[in-house]
C-alpha positions in Angstrom: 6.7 -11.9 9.9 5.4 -8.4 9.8 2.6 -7.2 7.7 5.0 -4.7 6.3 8.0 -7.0 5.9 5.9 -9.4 3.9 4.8 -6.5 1.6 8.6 -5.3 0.7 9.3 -9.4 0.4 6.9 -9.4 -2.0 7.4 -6.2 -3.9 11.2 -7.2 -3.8 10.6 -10.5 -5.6 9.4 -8.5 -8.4 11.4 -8.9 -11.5 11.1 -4.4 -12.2 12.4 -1.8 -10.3 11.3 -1.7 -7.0 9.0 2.0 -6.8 6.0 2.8 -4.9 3.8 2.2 -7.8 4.6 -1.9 -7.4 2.6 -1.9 -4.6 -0.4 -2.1 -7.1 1.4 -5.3 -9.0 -1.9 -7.5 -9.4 0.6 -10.9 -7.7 1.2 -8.4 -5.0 -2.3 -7.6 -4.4 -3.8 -12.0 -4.9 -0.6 -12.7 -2.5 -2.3 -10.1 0.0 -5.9 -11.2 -0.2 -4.8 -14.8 -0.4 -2.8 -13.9 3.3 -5.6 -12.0 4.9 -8.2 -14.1 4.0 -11.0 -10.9 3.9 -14.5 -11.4 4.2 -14.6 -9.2 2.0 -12.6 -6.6 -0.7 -13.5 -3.5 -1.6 -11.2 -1.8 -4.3 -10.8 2.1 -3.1 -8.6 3.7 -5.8 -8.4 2.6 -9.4 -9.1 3.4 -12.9 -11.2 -0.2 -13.4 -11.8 -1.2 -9.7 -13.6 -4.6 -11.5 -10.3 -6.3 -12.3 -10.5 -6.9 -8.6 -12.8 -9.7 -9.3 -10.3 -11.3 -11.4 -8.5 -12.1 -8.4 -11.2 -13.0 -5.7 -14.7 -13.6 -5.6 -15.0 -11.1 -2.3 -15.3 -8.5 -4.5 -17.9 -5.9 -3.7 -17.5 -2.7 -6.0 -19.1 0.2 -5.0 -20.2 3.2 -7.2 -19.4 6.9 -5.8 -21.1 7.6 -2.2 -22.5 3.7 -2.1 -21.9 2.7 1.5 -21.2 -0.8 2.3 -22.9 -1.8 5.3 -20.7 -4.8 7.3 -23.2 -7.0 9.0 -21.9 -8.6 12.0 
């Protein structure tokens, strides 16, 4: 299954109206990480970019202008 397609699966198990701003849904996002298995997560837009760690310990938060450096 496509990347895509397994987004709208997901959003369209949601039990609310499916809108753009479901995308956020924190199941949504856990189901994501949990798929994609990241190295690492960096939350880019958010009003308390922390919760993220609720979710996964990947979580690197950044403060304005901090760049991440990705070590290979």
């Amino acid at each position: 299954m496509k990347f895509l397609e397994k987004m709208e699966q997901l959003r369209n198990t949601s039990n609310r109206p499916a809108t753009y701003q479901d995308i956020g849904d924190r199941q949504c996002i856990k189901q994501v990480i949990d798929m994609l298995k990241p190295e690492v997560v960096i939350p880019i837009h958010g009003e308390q970019p922390e919760k993220i760690k609720e979710l996964t310990d990947k979580a690197v938060i950044l403060q304005d202008m901090e760049i991440y450096e990705v070590k290979e």
